[in-house]
N, C-alpha and C positions, 0 to 999 in steps of 0.2 A: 282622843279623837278617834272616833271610828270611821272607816272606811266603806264605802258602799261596795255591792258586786255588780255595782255599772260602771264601774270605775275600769278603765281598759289600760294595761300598760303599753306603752308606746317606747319601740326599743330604743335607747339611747345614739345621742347624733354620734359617737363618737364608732360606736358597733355599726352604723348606716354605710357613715365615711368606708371603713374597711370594707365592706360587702361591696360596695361599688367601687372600690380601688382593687379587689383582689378578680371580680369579676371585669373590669375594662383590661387587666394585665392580662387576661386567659383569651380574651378575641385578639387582642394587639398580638398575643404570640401565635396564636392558629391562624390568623392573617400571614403575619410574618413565616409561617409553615408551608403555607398554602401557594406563597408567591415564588417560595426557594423550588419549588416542587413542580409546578407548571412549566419549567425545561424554558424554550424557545419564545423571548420577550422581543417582541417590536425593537428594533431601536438600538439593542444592545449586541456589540459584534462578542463572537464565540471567541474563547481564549485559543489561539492557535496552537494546531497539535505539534508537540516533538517531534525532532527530525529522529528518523529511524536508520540507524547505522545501516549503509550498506553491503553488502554480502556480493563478492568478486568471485569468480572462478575463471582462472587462467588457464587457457588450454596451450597445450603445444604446440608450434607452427605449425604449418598445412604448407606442402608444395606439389600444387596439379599442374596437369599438362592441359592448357584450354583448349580449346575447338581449335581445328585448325581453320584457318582464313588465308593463306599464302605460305603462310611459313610457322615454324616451330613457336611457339608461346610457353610461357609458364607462368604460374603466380606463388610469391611466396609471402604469406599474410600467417600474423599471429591473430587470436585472438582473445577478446576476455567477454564474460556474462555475468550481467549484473541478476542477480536474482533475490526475489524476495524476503523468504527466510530460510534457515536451516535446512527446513525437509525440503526445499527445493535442491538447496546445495547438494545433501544428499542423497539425490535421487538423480542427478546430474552426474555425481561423483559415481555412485553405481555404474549407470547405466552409461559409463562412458563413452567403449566400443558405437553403442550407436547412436551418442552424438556427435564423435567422428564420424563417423560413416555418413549422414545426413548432411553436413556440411561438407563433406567433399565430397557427395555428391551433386549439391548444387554449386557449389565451386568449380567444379569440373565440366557442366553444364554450360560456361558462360563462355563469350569468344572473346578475344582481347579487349577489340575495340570497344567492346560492351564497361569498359570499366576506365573508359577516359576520365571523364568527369564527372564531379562530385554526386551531381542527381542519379546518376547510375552506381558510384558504390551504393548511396542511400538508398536504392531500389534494391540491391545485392542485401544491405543489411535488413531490410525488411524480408526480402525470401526468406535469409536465412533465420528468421526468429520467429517465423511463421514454421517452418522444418520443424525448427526447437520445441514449437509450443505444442505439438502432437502429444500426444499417451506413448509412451515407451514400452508401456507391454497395457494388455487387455484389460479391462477393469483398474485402472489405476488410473488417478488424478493426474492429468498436465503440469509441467514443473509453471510456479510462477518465476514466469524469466519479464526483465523491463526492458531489455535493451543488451545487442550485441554490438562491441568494441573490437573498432581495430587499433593493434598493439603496433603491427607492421604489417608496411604493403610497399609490397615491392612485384612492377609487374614487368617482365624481360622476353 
């Protein structure tokens, strides 16, 4: 039996199947690509970030003489600073001299009665981490500091 050359071969179902099987798997995975990769989906909450150890620097107490107002005052307060990371730490630990100094100077600043109660330390710890957060010397980055702690306060 001869065969004609209008005879056209027609590729087997079974070769079809694969080509549309190996081609639906290649959009389903660059679909699946394409979804992981577009970051910020409606709807779905972000995995919260880990807590970042803390970094404390403990200073030595402070004991000023306040303002006067009638009669003789003093305050004797420890303190601690919470700071961001290392190069802060160490740039705190440096420049120590004059973050003493800035803190008793605004320490020293205050009148007794200035430090009854609570909304006025809270106003005190705000000065002071406003002090803190200056440049230490010229050209140089501001320590990141979060938060000044008192250790002890005791005011006489």
């Amino acid at each position: 039996m001869a065969t004609s050359s209008t005879d056209v071969k027609t590729p087997k179902p079974r070769k079809l199947i694969m080509l549309i099987v190996v081609v639906a798997l290649g959009l389903v995975a660059t679909a699946a690509a394409a979804y992981s990769y577009l970051g910020d989906r409606p709807g779905q909450a972000e995995a919260p970030a880990l807590p970042v150890n803390p970094i404390f620097v403990a200073l030595e107490p402070f004991t000023v003489n306040l303002q006067p107002n009638g009669r003789s005052r003093f305050l004797h307060v420890g303190l601690t600073l919470k700071v961001a990371d290392a190069a802060s730490q160490g740039q705190v630990t440096q420049y120590l001299p004059e973050v003493r100094s800035r803190i008793l100077t605004v320490l020293s600043n205050r009148e007794a009665d200035s430090l009854l109660i609570p909304e006025q330390k809270a106003q005190l710890i705000s000065e002071l981490l406003a002090a803190l957060k200056q440049p230490f010397a010229p050209n140089l980055a501001p320590a990141k500091m979060s938060s000044v702690m008192f250790t002890t306060f005791i005011l006489q």
